[in-house]
N, C-alpha and C positions, 0 to 999 in steps of 0.2 A: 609513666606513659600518659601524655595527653590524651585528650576525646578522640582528636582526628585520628590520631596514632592506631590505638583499642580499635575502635571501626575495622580501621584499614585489614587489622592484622585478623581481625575476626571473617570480613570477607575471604581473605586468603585461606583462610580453615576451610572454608564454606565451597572451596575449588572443586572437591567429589562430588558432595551433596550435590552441585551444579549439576554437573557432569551427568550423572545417574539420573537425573530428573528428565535432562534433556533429553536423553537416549531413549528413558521409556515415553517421553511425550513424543518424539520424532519415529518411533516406531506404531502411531496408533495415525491412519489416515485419516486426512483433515480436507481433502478435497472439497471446494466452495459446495456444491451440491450434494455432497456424502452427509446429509442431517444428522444421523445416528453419531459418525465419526463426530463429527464437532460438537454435538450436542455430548459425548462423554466427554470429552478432551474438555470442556469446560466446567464438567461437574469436579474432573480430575485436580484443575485450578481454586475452582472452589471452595471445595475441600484440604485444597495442601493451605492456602492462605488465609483463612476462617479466620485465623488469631487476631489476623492485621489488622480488619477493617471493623470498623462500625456497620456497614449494610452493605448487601451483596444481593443483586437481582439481576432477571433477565430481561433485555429492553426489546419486544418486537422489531423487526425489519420489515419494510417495505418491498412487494412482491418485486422479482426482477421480472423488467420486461424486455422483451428482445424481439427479432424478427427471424421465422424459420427458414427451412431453403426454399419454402414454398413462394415466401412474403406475407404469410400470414403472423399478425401482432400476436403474443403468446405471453403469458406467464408461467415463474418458476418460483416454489415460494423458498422462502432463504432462513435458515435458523436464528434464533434471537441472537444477542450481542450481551457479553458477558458486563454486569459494568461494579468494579468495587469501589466505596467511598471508603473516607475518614475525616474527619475533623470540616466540614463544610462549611461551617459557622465562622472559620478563621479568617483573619483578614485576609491574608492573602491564599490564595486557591491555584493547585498546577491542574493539568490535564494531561494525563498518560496515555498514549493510545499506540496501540500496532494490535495487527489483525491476527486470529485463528488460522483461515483457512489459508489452504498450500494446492499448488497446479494439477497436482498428478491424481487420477481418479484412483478407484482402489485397487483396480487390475493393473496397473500399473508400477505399486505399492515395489520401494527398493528397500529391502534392511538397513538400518542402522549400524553403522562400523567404527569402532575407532583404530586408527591407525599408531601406534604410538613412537614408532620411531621419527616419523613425522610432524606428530604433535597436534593430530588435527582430527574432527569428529566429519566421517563423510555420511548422508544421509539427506532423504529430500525432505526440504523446509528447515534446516541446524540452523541455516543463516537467515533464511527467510520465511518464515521470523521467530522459530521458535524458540532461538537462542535469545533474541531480542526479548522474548515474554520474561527469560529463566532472567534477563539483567536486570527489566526491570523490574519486577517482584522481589528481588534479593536487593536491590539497593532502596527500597521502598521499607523490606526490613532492616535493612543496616541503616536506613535513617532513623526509624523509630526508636531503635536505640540513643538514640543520645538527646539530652535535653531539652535541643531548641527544635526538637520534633515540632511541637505544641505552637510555633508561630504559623505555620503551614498545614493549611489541608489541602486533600488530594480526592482527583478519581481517576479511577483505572477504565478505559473503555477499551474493549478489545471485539471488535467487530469481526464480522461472518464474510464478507465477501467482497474484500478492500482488493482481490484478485482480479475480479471482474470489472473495478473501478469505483468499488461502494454503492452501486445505486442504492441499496437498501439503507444505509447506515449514514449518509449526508446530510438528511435534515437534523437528525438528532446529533452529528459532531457539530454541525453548527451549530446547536443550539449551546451544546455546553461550552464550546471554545468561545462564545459569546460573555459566559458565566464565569471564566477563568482568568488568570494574570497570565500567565505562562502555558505556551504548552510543548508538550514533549513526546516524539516519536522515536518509536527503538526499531525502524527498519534497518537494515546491516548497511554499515561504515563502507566507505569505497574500500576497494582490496588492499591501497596501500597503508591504511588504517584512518585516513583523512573521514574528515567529517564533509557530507552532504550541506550546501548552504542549496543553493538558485537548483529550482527544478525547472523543464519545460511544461509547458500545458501538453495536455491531451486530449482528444477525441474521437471517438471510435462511432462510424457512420456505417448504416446500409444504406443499397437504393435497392427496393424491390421494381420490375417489372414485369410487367401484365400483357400478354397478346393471346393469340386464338389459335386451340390447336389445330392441326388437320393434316391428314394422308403428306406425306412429304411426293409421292408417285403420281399419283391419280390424283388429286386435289390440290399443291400446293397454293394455287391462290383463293384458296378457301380459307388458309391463314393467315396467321401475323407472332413473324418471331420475334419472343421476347427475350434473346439473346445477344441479339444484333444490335440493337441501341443501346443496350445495358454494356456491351465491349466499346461503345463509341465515346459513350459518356465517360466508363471509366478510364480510358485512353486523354480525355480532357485532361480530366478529376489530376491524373498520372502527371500533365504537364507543372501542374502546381508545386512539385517537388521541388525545390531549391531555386521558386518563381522571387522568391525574396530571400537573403541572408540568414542562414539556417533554419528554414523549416521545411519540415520533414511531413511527404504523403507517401503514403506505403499502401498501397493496391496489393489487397494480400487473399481474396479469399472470392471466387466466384461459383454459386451454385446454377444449373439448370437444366431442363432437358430432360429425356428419359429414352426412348427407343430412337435410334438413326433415320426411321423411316417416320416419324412422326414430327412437326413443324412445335419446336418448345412455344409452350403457352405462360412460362412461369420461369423466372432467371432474378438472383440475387446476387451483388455483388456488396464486399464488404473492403473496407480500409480504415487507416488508422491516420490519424494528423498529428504532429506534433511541433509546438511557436511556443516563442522565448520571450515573448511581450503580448502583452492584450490587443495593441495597434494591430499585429499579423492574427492574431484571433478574429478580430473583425473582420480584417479582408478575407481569409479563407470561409468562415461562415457567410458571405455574402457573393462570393464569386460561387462558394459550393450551389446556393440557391439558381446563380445565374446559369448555370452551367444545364443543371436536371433540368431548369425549366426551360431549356430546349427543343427537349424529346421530351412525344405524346406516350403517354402508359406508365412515367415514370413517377417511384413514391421515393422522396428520402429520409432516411429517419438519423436520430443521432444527436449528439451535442457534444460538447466540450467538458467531461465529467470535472476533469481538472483545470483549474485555470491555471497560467502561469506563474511562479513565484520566482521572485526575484528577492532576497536579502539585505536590508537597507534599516536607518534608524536604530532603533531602540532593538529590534532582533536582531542586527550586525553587531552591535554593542554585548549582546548576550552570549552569541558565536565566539567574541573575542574571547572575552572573561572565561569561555571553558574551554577555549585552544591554550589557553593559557593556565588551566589549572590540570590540565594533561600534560603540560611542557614540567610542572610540579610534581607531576608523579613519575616522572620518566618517559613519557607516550609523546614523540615528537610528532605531534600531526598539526593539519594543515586545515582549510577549509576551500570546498570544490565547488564542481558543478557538474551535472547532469543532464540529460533528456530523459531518464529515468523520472515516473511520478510515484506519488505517496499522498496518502489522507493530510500530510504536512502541507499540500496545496491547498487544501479545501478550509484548511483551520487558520493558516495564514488570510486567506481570501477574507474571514468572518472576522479578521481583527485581531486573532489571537497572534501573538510573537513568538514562536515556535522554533525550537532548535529540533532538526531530525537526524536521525542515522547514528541515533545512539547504544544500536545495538552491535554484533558481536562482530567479527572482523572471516572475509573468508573470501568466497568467488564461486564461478561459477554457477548463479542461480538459477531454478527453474531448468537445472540438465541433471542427468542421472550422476554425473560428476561433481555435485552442491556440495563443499565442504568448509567447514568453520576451525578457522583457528583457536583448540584449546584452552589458551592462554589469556583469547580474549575475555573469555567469560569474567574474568577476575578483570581485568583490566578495565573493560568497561563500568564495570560493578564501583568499581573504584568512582573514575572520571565524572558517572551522575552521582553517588552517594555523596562527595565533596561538593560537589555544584550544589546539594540540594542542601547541605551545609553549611555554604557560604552567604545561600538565599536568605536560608532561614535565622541568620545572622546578623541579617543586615549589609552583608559585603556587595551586593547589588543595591543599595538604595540611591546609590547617584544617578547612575541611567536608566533606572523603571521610572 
């Protein structure tokens, strides 16, 4: 039995082991703001994977800031970011990244189930992403098995709150996907097993508004509501929806007010954008400015956490080579696209040639119905351990 062979068969052993790993980590809550939860869940990682690495730390995040339903700027601070290395000194270096936390706060918390005449584990975060951590850790150690481990080093970053959009964790992926040849994200494969290429950008805006309260009876022009323009604007903001060839404004979320007989002093309005090229990023960041600065009282906050990625050059070429060494193992898939985003935007943006959606295969995400294909665990286990085998080979040196 060849090398590639040995691996292979030894993942497939490694099918329970998986299985049981995920079930207790998809049963311990991971909610972006649940500290405790993520901060075990990461000692939990730590601890299982100690053998692998050379150095194993926690890297601070950067406080999240946001805007409350008041309009007042707030902070919330955000648990560190787990990060393992190995061999860093190598010529060539990957970068492993998918996140910790998961949507559902602790009250909310659903058991972990397998279903087995189905074939499939349901549970919140199996796909997103905790099955993606169980892939790639297990094909990180089925690589180190075999000898051409030693031309490749690696680091694992597994960040705190890539749910809210990473603000915490962006400047330090950039800094390492600056520092890397490759990088690799194991957010979950599209449902039909297809691999994730072209994400859209996103961004996520408030407008706070500010006016005076007073008696709605006896005084109303003693006020100034700050309701009223904050519904005009975002009625604008609304027109921008499919103002150019697919991008997406979504008017999703308005606070204000308090008692019926009282004129609101205080109204926030939130939405989300989503453009498939940087040209519609510009215009929407620029009509957004035109727009608020219409109306008196109004603040807006926000940016473009994700830029666009589009898949071209030397990362299409890399795409190709591992649809094609899945077409090897039997796993006919394909390569997509989305309006869905991933830290794979942000690492693309700094230069790094990034292949994402390498983790486990299922649907559903982010609903009490999340469930993961079994089978994939192994399968994708497979698809990067061979990739990371062909690297480490040399079988990529024509188009790096």
């Amino acid at each position: 039995m060849n090398d590639h062979a040995a691996i292979m068969q030894w993942i497939d052993e490694q099918q329970p082991l998986m299985l049981d790993l995920l079930v207790n980590w998809s049963n311990l809550n991971t909610y972006t703001f649940n500290l405790d939860g993520i901060n075990q869940f990461a000692d939990k990682i730590a601890d299982t994977f100690s053998h692998l690495t050379d150095n194993i730390e926690r890297i601070p995040a950067e406080d999240y800031e946001y805007v409350d339903e008041k309009g007042n700027v707030r902070k919330k601070i955000l648990a560190p970011a787990l990060m393992l290395s190995k061999r860093l000194d190598a010529p060539q270096k990957g970068l492993f990244v998918i996140h910790l936390d998961t949507v559902y706060p602790p009250e909310e918390s659903i058991q972990t189930k397998i279903d087995k005449d189905k074939g499939v584990l349901q549970g919140q975060g199996v796909v997103d992403a905790k099955g993606g951590i169980v892939v790639m850790l297990k094909a990180l150690e089925a690589f180190e098995r075999s000898p051409v481990a030693k031309n490749l080093g690696w680091r694992v970053v597994l960040n705190t709150d890539e749910e809210i959009g990473s603000p915490g964790s962006a400047d330090f992926l950039q800094k390492y996907a600056k520092e890397s040849d490759i990088g690799f994200v194991f957010e979950p494969c599209m449902a039909n097993g297809n691999l994730i290429g072209s994400r859209k950008g996103s961004g996520n805006f408030a407008i706070a508004s500010h006016g005076k309260s007073a008696h709605a009876g006896r005084a109303p022009h003693l006020g100034k509501n700050a309701i009223e323009p904050l519904m005009k604007c975002l009625l604008e903001i609304g027109q921008l929806n499919g103002s150019r060839e697919k991008i997406i404004v979504n008017v999703a979320m308005i606070n204000g007010g308090s008692a019926l007989n009282i004129v609101p002093d205080r109204a926030v309005g939130r939405f989300n954008v989503r453009v498939e090229n940087s040209n519609d990023q510009k215009f929407i960041e620029e009509e957004l400015i035109r727009i608020v600065s219409k109306y008196e009282n109004l603040k807006l906050y926000g940016k473009f956490q994700s830029p666009p990625r589009i898949i071209k050059g030397k990362t299409l070429k890399i795409y190709e080579k591992i649809r094609d060494s899945a077409h090897e193992l039997g796993m006919k898939i394909d390569i997509g696209a989305t309006g869905g985003v991933s830290d794979s935007n942000r690492m693309e943006a700094a230069g790094l040639s990034t292949i994402d959606s390498l983790g486990v295969q299922g649907d559903h995400l982010h609903s009490p119905d999340e469930y993961m294909e079994i089978k994939s665990l192994t399968e994708r286990t497979k698809l990067v351990t061979l990739s990371l085998l062909q690297w480490a080979s040399g079988e990529w040196n024509s188009f790096l």
